[in-house]
N, C-alpha and C positions, 0 to 999 in steps of 0.2 A: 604635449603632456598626456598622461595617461592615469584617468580616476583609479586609483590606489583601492578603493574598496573591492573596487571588481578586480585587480590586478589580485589581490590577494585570494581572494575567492577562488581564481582560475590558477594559481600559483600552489593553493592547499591541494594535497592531493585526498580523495578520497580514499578511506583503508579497503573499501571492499574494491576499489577498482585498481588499488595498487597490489593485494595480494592477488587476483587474478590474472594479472599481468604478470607479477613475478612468475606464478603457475606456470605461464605460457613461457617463459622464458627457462625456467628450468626442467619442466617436460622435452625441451630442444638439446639440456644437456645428460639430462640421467633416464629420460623417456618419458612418453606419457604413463604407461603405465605403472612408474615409481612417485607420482604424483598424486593425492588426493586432495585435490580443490573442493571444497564447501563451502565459496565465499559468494558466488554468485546466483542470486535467486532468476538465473533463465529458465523459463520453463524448459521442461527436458519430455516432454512429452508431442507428439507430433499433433499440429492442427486437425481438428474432428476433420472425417470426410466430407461431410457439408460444406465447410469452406474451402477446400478448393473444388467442390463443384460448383460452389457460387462461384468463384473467378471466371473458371472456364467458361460459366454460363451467361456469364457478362460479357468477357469478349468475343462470345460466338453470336449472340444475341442483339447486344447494342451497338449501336456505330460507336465510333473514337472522341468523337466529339462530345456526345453523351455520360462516356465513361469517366472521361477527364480532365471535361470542363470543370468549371468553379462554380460549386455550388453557393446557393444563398449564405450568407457569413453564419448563421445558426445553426446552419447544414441541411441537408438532403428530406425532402418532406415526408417520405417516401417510408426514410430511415429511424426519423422521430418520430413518426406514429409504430410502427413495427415497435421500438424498444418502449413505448408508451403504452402498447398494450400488451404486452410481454409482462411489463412490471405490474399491471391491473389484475391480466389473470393469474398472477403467483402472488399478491399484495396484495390487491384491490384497493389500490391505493390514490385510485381518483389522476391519475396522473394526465396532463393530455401534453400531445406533441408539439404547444408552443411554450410547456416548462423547461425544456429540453434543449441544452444546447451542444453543438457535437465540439468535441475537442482533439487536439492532436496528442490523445493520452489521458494519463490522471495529471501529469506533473502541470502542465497548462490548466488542466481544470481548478487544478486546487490553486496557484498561482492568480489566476481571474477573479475566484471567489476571496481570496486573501487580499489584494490587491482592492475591489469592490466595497470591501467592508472597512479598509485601512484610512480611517478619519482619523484626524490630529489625534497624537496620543493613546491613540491603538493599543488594544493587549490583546495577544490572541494565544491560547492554550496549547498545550499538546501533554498527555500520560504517558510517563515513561512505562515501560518501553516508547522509544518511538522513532520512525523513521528516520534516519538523520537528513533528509535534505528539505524535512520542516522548518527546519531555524534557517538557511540560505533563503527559504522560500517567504518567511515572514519577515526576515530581517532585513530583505533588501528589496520590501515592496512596502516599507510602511508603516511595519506595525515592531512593537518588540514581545520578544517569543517568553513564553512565561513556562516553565518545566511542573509539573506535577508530579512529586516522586512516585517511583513505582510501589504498588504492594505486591512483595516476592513469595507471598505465600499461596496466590490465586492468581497474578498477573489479570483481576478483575478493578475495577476502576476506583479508585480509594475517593469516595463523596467527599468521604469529611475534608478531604486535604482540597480537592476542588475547592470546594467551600472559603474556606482559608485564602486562599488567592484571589478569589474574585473581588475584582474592583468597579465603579464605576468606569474604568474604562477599557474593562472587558467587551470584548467584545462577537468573539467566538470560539471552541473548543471544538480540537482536532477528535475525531475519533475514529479509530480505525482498527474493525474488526471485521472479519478475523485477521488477528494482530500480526504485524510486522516486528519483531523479529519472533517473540513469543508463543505464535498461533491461538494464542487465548480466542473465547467469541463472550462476547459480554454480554449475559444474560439478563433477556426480559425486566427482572425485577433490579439489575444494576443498572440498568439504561432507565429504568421507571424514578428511579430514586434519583440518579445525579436529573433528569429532566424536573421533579419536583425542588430542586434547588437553585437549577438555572431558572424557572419561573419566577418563584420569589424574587429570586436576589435581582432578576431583569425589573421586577415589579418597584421593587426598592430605589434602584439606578435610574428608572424611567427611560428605559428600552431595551430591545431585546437582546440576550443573548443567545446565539446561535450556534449551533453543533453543525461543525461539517462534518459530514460522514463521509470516511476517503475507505472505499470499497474496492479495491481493484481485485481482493480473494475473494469476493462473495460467494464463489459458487464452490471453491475446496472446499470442503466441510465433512467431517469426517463421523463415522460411530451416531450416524442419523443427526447429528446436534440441530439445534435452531440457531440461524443467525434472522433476528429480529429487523424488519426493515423500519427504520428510525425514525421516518417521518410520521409512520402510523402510533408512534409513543408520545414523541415530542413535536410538536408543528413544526417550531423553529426550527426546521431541519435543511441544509442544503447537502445534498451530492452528489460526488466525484465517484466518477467508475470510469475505470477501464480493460478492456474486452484483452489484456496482453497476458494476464495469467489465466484467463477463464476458456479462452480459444487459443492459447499458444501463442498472440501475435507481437510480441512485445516491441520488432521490429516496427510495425506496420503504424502505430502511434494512432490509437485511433479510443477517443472514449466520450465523456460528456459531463456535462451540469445539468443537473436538476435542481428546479427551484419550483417546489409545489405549491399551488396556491394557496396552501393554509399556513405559510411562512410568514410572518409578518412581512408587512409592502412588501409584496412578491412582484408585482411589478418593476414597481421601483430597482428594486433588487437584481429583477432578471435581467434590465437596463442595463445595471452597473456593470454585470457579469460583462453583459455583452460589452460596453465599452471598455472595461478591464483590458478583454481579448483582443481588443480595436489596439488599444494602445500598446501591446504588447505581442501586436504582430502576429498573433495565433486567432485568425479566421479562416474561412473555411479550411478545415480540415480534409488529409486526400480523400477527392470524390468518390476513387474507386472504392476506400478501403470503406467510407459510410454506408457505401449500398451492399458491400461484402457481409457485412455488422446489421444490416437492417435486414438481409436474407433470414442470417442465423441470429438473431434475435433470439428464440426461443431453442437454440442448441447448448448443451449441457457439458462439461469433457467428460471424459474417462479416469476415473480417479486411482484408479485400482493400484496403477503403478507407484504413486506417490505414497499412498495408503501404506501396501506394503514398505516402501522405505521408510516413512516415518515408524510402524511397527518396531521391524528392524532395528534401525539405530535407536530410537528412544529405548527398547528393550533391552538390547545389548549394554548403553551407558548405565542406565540405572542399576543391572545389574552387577557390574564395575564399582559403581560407589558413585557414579556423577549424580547431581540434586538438578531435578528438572521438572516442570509442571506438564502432565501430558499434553500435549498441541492436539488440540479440537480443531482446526484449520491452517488453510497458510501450506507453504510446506519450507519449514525452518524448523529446528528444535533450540531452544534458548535454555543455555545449560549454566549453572553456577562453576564457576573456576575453580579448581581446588589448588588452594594457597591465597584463594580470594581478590588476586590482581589477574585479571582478563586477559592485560597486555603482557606478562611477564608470560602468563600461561600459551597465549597466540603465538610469543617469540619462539620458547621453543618448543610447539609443535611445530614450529614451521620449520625448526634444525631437523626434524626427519620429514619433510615435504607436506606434513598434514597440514593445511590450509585453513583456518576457523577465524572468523574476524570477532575482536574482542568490542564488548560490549559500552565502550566508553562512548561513543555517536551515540548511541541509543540511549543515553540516559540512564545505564548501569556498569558501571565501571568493573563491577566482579560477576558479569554474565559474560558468554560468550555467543556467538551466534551459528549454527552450523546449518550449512543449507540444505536439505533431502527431495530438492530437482536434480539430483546427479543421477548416474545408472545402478543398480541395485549392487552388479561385481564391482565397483569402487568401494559402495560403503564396507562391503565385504573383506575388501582386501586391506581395507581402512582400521580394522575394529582392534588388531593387535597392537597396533600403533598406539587408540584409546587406552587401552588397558594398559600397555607400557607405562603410559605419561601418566598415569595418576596413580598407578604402583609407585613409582618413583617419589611421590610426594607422601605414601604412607611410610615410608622406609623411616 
């Protein structure tokens, strides 16, 4: 017999991995370059120098054994102190290298911490926009997933409506800026506020509620913006990062949990994490790729490319007639469909090859999502196409 939950799970296809695939399938029959795929957020920019001099400098330097042996199940000591104080000297955020646990990624981080905090009757949050493999990730570790409509005027975090929702058996709220699909970055004074509401209402409840912060754009950031690091607002804070948008390495599966100790029972907590990961089979994370990540630690990308392509296409749509909020990070533009169905609008852009995954995953059924890690002559060759399909709907 075979548990039908998971069956169905593995059976649903994802829209953004099935329009990428179609991509690829029909780049084999009208060419690649009759195709403009937007659907897939792979970074498109190549790994900083630093990392592959850290590789080579690994394998020319360490024995075999060293490299890729199994490190301790929290990971590499070496690694969590480097991104411990990486994060102190740009935060000063008191962090030290046994808050820190390494993961195979953001998806296992956040999955550990979900998992961790998943006591009988569980609620765990997430604002739309939002990741779609939030709900897999909370729905089938324990908890049930609780939606916070968007506000599409700011794509900034609507308190009030949090508010509304929370129950005692809340239990944590996704946060994730700068935003997936959106690129919003939630401002200082929006994170001050929804944290003076989860205090309260934790005080109310009699325990805490907790903000994961799922970071893996932290470092896109566009036009100087601030992205606020969230533990220095709100204690209750745990997060999830992963080094696969900020270094390129989105193959290499490599990121972490933080659990600061000004989290309530932070101990406790960073416990659970760990046996979360115990139980779900994601400990030590590849040895190599911890000490690659604890090299560069303190390495930056090059944003310039992405920068210009969000210009670019956010430029070109708005001036077309598309309603979009500028994207302050990330590199997605999350644009409003005109005729207001997402799906109808994805359908047929896709009748002329343009590739845009519509916004129903995410929590907005009349956005679309378009990804700007492609190369700049795509979006380029892409922009007539734009303007066709929504001439067509002024007619």
């Amino acid at each position: 017999m075979i548990a039908q939950d998971m069956y169905q799970l593995g059976a649903s296809r994802s829209c953004i991995r099935e329009l990428f695939e179609y991509g690829l399938r029909q780049a084999a029959v009208v060419g690649k370059e009759n195709v403009y795929d937007f659907s897939l957020g792979n970074p498109s920019i190549p790994a900083p120098e630093e990392v592959r001099q850290a590789f080579e400098s690994l394998i020319a330097r360490k024995d075999s054994l060293s490299v890729h042996g199994y490190t301790p199940a929290s990971g590499n000591g070496e690694a969590r102190a480097a991104v411990a104080a990486d994060l102190n000297a740009r935060f000063q955020a008191g962090i030290r290298p046994e808050n820190l646990f390494l993961t195979c990624g953001a998806a296992p981080a956040l999955i550990s911490v979900i998992r961790a905090l998943a006591v009988e009757g569980a609620e765990i949050m997430a604002i739309a926009p939002f990741f779609p493999e939030y709900r897999p990730f909370v729905e089938n570790n324990g908890a049930k997933f609780v939606v916070v409509p968007a506000d599409t005027d700011t794509f900034q975090i609507p308190v009030a409506e949090v508010e509304k929702r929370l129950t005692a058996h809340t239990q944590a709220i996704i946060v994730n800026s700068p935003n997936n699909p959106s690129g919003a970055i939630y401002s200082r004074e929006n994170l001050l506020a929804l944290g003076e509401v989860l205090k309260r209402k934790g005080g109310e409840f009699g325990h805490p509620i907790y903000i994961i912060a799922d970071e893996p754009y932290r470092e896109l950031v566009y036009d100087g913006a601030e992205v606020p690091f969230i533990p220095n607002l709100y204690p209750n804070t745990i997060v999830c990062y992963s080094w696969s948008k900020s270094l390129s390495l989105p193959g290499e599966r490599i990121g972490y949990v933080c659990v600061p100790d000004q989290a309530a029972d932070s101990a406790d907590l960073y416990a659970a994490v760990a046996g979360a990961a115990r139980a779900l089979g994601h400990v030590c994370a590849p040895s190599m790729q911890q000490m690659v990540v604890g090299l560069c630690a303190a390495v930056r990308p090059d944003l310039a490319a992405y920068d210009e392509n969000r210009r670019t296409l956010y430029d070109a749509l708005t001036e077309y007639g598309y309603r979009c909020v500028r994207p302050q990070g990330a590199f997605y533009l999350f644009v409003q469909a005109p005729g207001g169905d997402a799906q109808a609008f994805s359908d047929k852009a896709k009748e002329k090859n343009l590739l845009i995954v519509p916004g129903g995953d995410f929590g907005c059924p009349d956005y679309f999502r378009a990804s700007t890690c492609v190369s700049h002559d795509m979006i380029l060759r892409s922009l007539p196409i734009f303007k066709e399909l929504i001439q067509e709907y002024k007619l």
